[in-house]
mmCIF file of the N, C-alpha and C atoms, coordinates in Angstrom:
data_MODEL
# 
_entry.id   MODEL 
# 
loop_
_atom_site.group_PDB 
_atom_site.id 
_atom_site.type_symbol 
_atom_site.label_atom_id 
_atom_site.label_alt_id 
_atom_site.label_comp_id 
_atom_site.label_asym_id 
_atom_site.label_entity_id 
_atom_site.label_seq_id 
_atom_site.pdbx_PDB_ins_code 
_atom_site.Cartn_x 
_atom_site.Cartn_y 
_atom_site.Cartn_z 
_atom_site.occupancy 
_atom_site.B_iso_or_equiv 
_atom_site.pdbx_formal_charge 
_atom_site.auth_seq_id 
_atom_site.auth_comp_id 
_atom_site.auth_asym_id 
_atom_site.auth_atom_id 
_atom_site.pdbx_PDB_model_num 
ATOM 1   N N  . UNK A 1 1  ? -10.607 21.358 -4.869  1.00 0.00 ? 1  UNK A N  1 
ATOM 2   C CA . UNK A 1 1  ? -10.886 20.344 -5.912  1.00 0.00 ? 1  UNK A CA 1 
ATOM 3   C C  . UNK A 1 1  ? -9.845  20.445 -7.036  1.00 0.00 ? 1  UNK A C  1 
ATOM 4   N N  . UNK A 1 2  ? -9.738  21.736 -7.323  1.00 0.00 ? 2  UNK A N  1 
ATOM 5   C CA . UNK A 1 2  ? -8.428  21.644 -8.496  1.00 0.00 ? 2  UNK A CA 1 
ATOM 6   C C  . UNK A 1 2  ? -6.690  21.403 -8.034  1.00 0.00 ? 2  UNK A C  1 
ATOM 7   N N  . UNK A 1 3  ? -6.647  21.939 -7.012  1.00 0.00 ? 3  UNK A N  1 
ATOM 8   C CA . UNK A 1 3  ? -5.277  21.285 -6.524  1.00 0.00 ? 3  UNK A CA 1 
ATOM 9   C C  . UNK A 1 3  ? -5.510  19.567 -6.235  1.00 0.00 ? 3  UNK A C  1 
ATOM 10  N N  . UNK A 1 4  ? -6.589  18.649 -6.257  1.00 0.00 ? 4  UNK A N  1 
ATOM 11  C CA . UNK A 1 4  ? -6.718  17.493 -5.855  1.00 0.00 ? 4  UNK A CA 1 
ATOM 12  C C  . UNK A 1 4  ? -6.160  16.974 -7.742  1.00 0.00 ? 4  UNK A C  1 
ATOM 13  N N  . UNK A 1 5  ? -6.933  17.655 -8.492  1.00 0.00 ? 5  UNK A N  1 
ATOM 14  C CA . UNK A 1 5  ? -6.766  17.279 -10.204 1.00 0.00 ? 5  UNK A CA 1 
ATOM 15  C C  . UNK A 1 5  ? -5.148  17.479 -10.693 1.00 0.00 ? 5  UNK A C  1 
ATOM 16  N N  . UNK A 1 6  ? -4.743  18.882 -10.245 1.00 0.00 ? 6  UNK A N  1 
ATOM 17  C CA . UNK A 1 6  ? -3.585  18.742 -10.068 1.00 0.00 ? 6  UNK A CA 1 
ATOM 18  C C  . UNK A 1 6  ? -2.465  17.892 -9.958  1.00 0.00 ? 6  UNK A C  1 
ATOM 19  N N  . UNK A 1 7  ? -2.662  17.471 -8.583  1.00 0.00 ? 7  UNK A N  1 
ATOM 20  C CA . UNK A 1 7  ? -2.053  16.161 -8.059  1.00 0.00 ? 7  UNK A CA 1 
ATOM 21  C C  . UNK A 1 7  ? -1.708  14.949 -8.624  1.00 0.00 ? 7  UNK A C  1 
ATOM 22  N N  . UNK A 1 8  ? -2.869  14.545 -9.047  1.00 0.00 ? 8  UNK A N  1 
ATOM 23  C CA . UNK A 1 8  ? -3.369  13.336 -10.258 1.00 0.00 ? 8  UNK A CA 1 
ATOM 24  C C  . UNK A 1 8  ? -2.723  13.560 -11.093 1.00 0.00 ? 8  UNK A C  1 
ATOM 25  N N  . UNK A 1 9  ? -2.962  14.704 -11.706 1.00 0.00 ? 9  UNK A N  1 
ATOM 26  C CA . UNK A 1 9  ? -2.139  14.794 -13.299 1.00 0.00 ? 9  UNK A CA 1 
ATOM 27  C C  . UNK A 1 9  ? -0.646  14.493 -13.253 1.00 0.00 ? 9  UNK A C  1 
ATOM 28  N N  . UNK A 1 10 ? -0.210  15.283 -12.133 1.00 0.00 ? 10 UNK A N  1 
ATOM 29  C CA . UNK A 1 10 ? 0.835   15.193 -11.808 1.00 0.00 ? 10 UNK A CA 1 
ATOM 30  C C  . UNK A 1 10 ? 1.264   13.661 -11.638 1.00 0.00 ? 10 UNK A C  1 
ATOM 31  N N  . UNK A 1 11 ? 0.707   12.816 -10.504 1.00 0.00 ? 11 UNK A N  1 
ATOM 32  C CA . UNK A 1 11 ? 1.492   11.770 -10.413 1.00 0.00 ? 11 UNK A CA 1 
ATOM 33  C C  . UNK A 1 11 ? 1.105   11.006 -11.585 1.00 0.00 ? 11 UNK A C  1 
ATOM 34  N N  . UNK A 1 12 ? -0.164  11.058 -12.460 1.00 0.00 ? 12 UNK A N  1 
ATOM 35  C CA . UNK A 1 12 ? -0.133  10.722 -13.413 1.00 0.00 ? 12 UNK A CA 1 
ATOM 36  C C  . UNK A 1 12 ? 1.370   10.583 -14.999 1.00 0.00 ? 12 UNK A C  1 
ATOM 37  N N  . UNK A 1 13 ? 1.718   11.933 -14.600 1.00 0.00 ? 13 UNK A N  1 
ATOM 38  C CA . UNK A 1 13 ? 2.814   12.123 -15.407 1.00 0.00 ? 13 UNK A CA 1 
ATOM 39  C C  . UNK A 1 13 ? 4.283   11.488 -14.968 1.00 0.00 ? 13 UNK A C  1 
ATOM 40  N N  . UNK A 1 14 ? 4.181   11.936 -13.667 1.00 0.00 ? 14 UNK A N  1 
ATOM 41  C CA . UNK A 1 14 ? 5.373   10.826 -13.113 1.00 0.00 ? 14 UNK A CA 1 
ATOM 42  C C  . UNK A 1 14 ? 5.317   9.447  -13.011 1.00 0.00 ? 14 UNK A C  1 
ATOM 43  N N  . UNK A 1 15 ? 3.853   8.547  -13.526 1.00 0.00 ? 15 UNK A N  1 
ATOM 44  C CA . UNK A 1 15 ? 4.128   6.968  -13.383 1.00 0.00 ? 15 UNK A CA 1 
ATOM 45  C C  . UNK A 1 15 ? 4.891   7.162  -15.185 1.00 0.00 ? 15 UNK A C  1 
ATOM 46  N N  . UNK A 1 16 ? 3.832   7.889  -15.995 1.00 0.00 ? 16 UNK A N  1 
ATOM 47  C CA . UNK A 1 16 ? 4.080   7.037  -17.450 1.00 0.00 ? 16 UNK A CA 1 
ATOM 48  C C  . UNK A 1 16 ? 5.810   7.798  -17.550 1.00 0.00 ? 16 UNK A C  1 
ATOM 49  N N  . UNK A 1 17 ? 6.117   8.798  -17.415 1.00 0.00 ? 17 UNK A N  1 
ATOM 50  C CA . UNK A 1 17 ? 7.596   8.897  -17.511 1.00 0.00 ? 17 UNK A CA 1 
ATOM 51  C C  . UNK A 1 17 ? 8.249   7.584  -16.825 1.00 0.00 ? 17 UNK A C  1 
ATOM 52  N N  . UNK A 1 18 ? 8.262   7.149  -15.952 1.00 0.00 ? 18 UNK A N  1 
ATOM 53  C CA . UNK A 1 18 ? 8.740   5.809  -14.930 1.00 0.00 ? 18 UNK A CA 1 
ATOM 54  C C  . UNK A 1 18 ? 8.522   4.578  -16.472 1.00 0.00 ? 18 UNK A C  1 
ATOM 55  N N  . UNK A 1 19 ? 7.507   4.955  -16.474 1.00 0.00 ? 19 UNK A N  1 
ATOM 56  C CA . UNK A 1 19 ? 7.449   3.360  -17.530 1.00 0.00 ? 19 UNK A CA 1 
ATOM 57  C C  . UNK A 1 19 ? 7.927   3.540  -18.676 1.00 0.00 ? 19 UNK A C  1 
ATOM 58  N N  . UNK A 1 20 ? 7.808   4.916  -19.463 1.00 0.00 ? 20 UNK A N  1 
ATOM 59  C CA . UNK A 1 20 ? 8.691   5.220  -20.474 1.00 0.00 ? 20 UNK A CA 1 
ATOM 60  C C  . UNK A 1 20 ? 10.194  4.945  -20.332 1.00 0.00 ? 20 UNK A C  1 
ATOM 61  N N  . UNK A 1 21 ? 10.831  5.079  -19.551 1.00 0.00 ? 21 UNK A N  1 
ATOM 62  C CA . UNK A 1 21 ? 12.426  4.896  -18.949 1.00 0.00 ? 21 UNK A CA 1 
ATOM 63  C C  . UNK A 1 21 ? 12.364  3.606  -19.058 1.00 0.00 ? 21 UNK A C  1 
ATOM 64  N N  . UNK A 1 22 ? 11.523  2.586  -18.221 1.00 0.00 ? 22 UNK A N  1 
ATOM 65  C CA . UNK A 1 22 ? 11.715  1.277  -18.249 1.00 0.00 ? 22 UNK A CA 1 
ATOM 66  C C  . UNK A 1 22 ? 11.341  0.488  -19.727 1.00 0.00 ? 22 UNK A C  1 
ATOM 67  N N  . UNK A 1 23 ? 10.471  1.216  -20.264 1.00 0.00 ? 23 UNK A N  1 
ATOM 68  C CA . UNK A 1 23 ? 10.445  0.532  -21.713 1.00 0.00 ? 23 UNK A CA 1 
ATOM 69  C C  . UNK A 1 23 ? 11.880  0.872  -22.545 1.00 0.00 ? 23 UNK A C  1 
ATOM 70  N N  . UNK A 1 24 ? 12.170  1.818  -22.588 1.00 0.00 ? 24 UNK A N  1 
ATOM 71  C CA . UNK A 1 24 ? 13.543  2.367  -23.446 1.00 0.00 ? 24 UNK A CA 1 
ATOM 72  C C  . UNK A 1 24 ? 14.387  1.287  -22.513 1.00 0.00 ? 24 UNK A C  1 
ATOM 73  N N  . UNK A 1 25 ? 14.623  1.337  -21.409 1.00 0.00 ? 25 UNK A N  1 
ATOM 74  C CA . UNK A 1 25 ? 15.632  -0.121 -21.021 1.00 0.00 ? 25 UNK A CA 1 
ATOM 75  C C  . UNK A 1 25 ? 15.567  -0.878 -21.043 1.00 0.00 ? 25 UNK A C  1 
ATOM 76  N N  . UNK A 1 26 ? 14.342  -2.082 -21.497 1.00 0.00 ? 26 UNK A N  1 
ATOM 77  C CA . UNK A 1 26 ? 13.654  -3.217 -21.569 1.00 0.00 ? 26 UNK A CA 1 
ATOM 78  C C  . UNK A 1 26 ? 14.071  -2.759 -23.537 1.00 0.00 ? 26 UNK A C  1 
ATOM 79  N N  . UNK A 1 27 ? 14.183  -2.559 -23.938 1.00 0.00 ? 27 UNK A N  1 
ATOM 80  C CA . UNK A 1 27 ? 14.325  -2.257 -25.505 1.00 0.00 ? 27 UNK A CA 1 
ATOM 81  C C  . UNK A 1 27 ? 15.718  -2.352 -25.545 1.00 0.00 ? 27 UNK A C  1 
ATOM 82  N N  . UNK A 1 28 ? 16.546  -1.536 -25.293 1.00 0.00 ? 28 UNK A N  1 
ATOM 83  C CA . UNK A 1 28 ? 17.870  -1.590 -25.462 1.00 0.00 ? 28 UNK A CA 1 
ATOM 84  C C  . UNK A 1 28 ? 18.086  -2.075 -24.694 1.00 0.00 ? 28 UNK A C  1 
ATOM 85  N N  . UNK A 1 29 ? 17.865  -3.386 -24.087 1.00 0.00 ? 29 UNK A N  1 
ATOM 86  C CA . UNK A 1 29 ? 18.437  -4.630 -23.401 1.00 0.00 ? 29 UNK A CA 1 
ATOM 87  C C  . UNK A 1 29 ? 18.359  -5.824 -24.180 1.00 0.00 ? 29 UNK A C  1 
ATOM 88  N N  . UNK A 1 30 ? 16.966  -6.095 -24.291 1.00 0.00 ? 30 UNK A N  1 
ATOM 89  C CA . UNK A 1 30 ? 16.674  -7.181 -25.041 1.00 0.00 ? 30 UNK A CA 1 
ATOM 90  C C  . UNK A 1 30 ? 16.894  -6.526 -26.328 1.00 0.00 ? 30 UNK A C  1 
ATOM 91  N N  . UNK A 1 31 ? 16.591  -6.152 -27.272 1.00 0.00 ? 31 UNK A N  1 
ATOM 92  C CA . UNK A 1 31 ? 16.513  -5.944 -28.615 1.00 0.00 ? 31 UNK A CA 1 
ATOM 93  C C  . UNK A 1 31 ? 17.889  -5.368 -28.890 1.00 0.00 ? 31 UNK A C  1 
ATOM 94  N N  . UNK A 1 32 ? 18.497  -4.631 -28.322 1.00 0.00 ? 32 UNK A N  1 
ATOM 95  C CA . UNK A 1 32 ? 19.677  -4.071 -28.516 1.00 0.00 ? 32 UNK A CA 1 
ATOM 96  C C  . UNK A 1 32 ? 19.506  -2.963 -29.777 1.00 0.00 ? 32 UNK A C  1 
ATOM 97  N N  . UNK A 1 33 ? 18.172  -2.079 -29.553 1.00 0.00 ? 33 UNK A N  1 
ATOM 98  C CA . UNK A 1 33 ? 17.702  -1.369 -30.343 1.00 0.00 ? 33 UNK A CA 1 
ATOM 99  C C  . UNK A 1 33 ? 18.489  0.143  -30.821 1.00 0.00 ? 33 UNK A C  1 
ATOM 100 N N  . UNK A 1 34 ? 18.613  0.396  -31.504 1.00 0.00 ? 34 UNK A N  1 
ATOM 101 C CA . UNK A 1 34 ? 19.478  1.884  -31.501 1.00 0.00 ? 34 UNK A CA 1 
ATOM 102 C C  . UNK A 1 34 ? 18.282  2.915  -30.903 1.00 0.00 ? 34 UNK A C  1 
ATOM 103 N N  . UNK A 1 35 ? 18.960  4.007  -30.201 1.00 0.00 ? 35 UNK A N  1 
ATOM 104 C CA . UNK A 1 35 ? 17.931  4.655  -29.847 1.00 0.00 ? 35 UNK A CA 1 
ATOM 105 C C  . UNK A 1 35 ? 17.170  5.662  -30.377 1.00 0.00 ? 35 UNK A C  1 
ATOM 106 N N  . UNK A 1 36 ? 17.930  6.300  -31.668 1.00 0.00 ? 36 UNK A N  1 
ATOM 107 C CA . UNK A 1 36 ? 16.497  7.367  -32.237 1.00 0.00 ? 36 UNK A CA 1 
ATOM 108 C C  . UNK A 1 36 ? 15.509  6.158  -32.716 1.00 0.00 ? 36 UNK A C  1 
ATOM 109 N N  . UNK A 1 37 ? 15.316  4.867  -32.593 1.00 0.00 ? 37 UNK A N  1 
ATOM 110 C CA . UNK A 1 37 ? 14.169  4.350  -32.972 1.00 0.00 ? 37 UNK A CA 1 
ATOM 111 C C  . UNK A 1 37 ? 13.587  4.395  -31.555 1.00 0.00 ? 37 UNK A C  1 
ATOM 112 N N  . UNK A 1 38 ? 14.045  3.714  -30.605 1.00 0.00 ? 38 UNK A N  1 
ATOM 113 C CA . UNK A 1 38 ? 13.031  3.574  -29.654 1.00 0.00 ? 38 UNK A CA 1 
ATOM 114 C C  . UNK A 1 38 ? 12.746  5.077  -29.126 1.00 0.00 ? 38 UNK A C  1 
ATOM 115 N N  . UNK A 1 39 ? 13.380  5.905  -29.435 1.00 0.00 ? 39 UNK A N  1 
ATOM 116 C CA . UNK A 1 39 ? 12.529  7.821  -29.232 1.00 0.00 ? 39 UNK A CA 1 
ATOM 117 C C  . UNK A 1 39 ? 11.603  7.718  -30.075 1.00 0.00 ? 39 UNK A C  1 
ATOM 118 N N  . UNK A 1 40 ? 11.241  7.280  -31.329 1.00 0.00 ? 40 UNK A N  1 
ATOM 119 C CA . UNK A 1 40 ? 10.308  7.237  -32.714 1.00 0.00 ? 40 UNK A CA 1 
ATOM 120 C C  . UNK A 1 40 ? 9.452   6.916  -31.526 1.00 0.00 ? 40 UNK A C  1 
ATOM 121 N N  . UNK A 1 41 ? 9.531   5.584  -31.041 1.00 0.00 ? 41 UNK A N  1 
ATOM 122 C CA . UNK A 1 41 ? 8.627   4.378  -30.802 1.00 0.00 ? 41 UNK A CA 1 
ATOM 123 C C  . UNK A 1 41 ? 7.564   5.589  -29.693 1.00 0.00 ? 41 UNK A C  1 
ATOM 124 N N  . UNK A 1 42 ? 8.981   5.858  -28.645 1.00 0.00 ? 42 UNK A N  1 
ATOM 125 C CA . UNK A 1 42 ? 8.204   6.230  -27.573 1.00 0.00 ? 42 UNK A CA 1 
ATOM 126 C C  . UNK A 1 42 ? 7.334   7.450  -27.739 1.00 0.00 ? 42 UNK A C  1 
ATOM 127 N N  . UNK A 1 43 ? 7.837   8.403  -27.959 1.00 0.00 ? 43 UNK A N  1 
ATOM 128 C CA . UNK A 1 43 ? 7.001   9.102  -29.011 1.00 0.00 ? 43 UNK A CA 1 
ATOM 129 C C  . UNK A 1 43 ? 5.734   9.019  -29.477 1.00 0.00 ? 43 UNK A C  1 
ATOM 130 N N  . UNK A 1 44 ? 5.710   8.258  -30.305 1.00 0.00 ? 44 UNK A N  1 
ATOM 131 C CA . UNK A 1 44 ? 4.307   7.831  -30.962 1.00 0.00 ? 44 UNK A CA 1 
ATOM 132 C C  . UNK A 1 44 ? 3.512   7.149  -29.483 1.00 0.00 ? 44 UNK A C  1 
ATOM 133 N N  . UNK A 1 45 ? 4.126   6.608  -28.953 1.00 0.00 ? 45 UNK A N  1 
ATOM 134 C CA . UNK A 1 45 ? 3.326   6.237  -28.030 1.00 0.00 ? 45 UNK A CA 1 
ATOM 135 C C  . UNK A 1 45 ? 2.693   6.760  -26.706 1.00 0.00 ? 45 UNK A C  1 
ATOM 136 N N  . UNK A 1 46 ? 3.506   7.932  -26.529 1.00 0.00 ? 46 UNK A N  1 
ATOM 137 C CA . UNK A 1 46 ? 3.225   9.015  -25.974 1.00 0.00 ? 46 UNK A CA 1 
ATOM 138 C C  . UNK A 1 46 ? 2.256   10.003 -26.799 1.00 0.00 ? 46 UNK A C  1 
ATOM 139 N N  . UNK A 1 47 ? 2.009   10.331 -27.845 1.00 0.00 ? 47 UNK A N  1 
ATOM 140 C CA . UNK A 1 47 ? 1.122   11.120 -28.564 1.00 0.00 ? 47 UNK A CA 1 
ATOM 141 C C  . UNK A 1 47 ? 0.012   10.489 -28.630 1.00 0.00 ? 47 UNK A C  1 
ATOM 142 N N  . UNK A 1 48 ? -0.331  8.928  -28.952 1.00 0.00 ? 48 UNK A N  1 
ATOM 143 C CA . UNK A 1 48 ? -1.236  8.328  -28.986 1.00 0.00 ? 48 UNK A CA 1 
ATOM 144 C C  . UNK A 1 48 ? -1.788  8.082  -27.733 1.00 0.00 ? 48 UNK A C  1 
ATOM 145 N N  . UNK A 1 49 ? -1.299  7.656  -26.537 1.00 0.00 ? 49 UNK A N  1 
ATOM 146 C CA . UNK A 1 49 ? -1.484  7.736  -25.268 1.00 0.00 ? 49 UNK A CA 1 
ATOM 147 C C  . UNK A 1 49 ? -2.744  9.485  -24.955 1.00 0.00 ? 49 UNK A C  1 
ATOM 148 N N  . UNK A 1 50 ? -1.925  10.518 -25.300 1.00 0.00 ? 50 UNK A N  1 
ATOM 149 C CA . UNK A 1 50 ? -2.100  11.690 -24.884 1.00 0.00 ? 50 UNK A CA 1 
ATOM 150 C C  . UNK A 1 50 ? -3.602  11.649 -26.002 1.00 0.00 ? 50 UNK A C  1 
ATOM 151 N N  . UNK A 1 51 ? -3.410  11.587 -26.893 1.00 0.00 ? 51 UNK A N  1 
ATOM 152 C CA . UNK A 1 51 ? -4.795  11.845 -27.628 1.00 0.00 ? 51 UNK A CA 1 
ATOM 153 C C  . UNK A 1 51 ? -5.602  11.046 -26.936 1.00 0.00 ? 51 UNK A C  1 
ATOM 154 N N  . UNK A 1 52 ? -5.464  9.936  -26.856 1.00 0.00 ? 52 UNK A N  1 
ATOM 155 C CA . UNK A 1 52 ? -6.688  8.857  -26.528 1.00 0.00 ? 52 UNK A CA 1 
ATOM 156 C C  . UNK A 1 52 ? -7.045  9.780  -24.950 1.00 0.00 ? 52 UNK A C  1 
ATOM 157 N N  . UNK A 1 53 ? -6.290  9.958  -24.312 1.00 0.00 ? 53 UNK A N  1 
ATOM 158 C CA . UNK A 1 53 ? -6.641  10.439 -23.001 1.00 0.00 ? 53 UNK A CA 1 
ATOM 159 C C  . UNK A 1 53 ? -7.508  11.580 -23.124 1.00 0.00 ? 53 UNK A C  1 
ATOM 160 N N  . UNK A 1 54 ? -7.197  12.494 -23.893 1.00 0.00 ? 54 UNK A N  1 
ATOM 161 C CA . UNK A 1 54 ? -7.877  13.983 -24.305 1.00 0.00 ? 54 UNK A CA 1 
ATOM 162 C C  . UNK A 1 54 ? -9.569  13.569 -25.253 1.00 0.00 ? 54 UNK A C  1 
ATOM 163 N N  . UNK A 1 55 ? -9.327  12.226 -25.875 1.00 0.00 ? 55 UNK A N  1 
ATOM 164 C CA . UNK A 1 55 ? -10.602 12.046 -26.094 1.00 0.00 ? 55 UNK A CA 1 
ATOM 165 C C  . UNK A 1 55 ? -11.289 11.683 -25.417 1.00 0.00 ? 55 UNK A C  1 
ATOM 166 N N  . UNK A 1 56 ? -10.938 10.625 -24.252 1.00 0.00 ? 56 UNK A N  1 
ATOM 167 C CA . UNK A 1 56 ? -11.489 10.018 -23.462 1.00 0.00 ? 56 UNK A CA 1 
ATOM 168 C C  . UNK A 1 56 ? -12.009 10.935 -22.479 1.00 0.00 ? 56 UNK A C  1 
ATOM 169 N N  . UNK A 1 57 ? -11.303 12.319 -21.660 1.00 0.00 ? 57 UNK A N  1 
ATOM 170 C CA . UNK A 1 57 ? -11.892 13.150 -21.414 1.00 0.00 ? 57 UNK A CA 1 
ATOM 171 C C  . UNK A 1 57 ? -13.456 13.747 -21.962 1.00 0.00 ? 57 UNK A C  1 
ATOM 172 N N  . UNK A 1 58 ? -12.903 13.989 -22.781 1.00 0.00 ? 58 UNK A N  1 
ATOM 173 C CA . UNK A 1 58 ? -13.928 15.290 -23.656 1.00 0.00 ? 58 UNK A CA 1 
ATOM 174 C C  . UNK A 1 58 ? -14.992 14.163 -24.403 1.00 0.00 ? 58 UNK A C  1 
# 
């Protein structure tokens, strides 16, 4: 059962990295954004992501 949770987490972590990459290129394509902002952006959106998940857990 815990190598199954494992797994999950895991590919869990490998979609939102995938979409993180594609948002930072969808940003500095269209917007032509400098990038320590879209690190700010992603960032925050990764922390907020991660909390909401850890609450949503617990």
């Amino acid at each position: 059962v815990i190598i199954i949770i494992i797994i999950i987490i895991i590919i869990i972590i490998i979609i939102i990295i995938i979409i993180i990459i594609i948002i930072i290129i969808i940003f500095v394509v269209v917007f032509e954004l400098p990038v320590p902002v879209i690190v700010v952006v992603v960032v925050f959106i990764v922390v907020e992501s991660y909390l909401f998940s850890t609450l949503h857990v617990h």
